[in-house]
C-alpha positions in Angstrom: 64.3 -1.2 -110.7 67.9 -1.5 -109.2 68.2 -2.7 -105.6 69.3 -0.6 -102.6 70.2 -3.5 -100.5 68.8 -6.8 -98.9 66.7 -7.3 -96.6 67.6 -8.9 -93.1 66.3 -10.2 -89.9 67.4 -9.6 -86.2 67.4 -12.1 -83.8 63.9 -10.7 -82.5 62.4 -11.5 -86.2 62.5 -7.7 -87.3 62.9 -6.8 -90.3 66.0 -4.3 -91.8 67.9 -3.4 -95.0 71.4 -4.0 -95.2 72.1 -1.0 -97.8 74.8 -1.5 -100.6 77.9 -0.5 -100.4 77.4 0.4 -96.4 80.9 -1.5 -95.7 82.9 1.1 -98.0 81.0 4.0 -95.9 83.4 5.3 -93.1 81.9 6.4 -89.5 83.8 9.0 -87.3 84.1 7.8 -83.8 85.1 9.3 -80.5 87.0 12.7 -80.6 87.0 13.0 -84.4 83.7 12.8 -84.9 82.9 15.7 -82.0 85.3 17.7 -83.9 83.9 17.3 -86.9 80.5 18.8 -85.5 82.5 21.5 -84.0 84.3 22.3 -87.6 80.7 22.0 -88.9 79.2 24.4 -86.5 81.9 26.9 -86.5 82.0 26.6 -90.0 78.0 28.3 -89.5 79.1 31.0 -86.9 82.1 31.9 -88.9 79.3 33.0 -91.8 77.5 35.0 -89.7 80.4 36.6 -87.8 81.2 39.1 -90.1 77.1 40.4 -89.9 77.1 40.9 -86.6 77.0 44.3 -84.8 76.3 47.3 -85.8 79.1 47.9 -88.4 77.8 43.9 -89.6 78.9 43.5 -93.4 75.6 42.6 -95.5 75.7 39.1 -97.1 74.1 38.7 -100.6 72.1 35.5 -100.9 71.0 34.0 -104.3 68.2 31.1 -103.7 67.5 28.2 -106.0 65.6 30.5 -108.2 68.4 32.9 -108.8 66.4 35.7 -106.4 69.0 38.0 -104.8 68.2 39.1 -101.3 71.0 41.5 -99.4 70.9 41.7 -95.3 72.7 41.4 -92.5 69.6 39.9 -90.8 70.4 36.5 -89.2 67.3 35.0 -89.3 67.0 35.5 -93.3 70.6 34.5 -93.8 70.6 31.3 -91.8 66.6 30.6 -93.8 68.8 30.8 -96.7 71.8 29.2 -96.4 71.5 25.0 -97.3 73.5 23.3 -95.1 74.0 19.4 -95.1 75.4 18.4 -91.9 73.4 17.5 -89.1 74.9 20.0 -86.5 75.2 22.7 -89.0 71.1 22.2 -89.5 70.7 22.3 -85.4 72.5 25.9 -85.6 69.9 26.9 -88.0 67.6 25.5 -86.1 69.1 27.2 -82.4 68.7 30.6 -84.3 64.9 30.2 -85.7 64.5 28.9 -81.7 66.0 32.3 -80.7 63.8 34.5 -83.3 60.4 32.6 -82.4 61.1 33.2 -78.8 63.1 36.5 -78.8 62.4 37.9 -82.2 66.3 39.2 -82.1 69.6 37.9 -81.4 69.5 35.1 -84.4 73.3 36.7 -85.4 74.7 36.5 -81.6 72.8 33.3 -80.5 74.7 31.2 -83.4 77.5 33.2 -83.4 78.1 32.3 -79.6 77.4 28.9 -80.1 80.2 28.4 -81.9 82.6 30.8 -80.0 81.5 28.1 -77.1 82.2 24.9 -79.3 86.0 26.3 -80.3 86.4 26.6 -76.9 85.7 23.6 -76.3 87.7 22.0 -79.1 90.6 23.6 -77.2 89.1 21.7 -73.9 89.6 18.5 -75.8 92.7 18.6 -77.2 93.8 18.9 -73.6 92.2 15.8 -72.7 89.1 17.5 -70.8 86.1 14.7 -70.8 83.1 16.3 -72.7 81.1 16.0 -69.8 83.5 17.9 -68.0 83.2 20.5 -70.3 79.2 20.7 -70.4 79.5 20.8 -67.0 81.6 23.8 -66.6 79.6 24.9 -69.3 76.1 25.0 -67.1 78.1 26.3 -63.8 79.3 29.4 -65.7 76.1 29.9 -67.6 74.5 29.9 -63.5 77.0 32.8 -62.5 76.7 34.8 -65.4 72.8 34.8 -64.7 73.5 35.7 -60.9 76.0 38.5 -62.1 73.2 39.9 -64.8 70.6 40.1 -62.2 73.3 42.2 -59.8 73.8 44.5 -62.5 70.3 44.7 -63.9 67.8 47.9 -63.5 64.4 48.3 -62.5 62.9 50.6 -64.8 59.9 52.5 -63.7 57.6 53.3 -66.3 55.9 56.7 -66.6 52.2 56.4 -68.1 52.6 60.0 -69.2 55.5 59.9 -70.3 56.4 57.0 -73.1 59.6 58.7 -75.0 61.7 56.5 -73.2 60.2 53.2 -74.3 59.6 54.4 -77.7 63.5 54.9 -77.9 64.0 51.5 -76.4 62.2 50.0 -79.1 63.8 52.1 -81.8 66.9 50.6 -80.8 65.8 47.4 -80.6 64.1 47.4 -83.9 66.8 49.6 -85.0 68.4 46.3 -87.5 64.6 45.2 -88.6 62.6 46.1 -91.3 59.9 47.6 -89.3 62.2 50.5 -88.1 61.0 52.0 -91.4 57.5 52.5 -89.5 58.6 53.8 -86.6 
C-alpha cells in the first residue's frame, strides 16, 4: 500500500497528514485567486447564456452513459454539466436553490450571477476593495426592490372568471415540459 503522506502533530497534540508532494502544489492568493472564481463562474454563465430567452439555443448533453438529452432548460443543463471547481459547483448549486424555491429562473439566476461577478472583476482591476463592492452590491439590490414594488400591480382576481390566470400560467410554464398538458 503506497503512502499519502506522514502523519503530524500540532502543538495542541492533534493529529494531521502532511500529504506528499503538498510543497510542489501552488495556492492562489489575494486578487488572483478571486479572479480565478470569477473566470470559473463566468466560465458557467457563459454556457448557459446562449439558452436564455425565448429565442435560447438548445444545448445537447451526453451523460456518462452516452444518453443524449436536448433542452434549453437550465435546471437539466446545469444537473448535467460536471464541473470541478468549487465556485463553478456553488453556481450549480445557486440555480437548483432558485428551481426548489421558484421552480423557474435556473437560466437567468446563474446567468446574472455572473453578469454581476464580471462586473466586479472590472471593480477590481480599479482597485475597488471587495467589500466595497458587496456592499454596493446589497445597496443596489435594496433600490431595485423599492423601484419593483413602485412599478408592481395589484391584480384582482375574478372567481368567475379564470382566463386570465390560466394565460399567466401558460406563459410561465410556456419553456416546461408540462405546457404539453395545458
Amino acid at each position: 500500500m503506497a503512502s499519502v503522506g506522514t502523519l503530524a502533530f500540532d502543538e495542541y497534540g492533534r493529529p494531521f497528514l502532511i500529504i506528499k508532494d503538498q510543497d510542489r502544489k501552488s495556492r492562489l492568493m489575494g486578487l488572483e485567486a478571486l479572479k480565478s472564481h470569477i473566470m470559473a463562474a463566468k466560465a458557467v454563465a457563459n454556457t448557459m447564456r446562449t439558452s436564455l430567452g425565448p429565442n435560447g439555443l438548445d444545448k445537447m448533453m451526453v451523460d456518462k452513459d452516452g444518453d443524449v438529452t436536448v433542452t434549453n432548460d437550465g435546471a437539466t443543463i446545469l444537473s448535467m454539466m460536471d464541473v470541478d471547481h468549487q465556485i463553478a459547483k456553488l453556481m450549480v448549486e445557486l440555480s437548483k436553490s432558485q428551481d426548489d424555491e421558484i421552480g423557474d429562473g435556473t437560466t437567468g439566476v446563474v446567468v446574472l450571477a455572473g453578469a454581476l461577478l464580471e462586473e466586479a472583476e472590472q471593480l477590481l482591476d480599479r482597485g475597488i476593495h471587495p467589500i466595497r463592492i458587496a456592499d454596493g452590491y446589497e445597496q443596489a439590490a435594496r433600490i431595485a426592490i423599492q423601484h419593483l414594488d413602485k412599478i408592481s400591480d395589484n391584480v384582482l382576481v375574478d372567481i368567475n372568471n379564470p382566463e386570465p390566470l390560466i394565460q399567466t400560467a401558460k406563459t410561465t410554464l410556456g419553456s416546461k415540459v408540462c405546457v404539453s398538458y395545458l
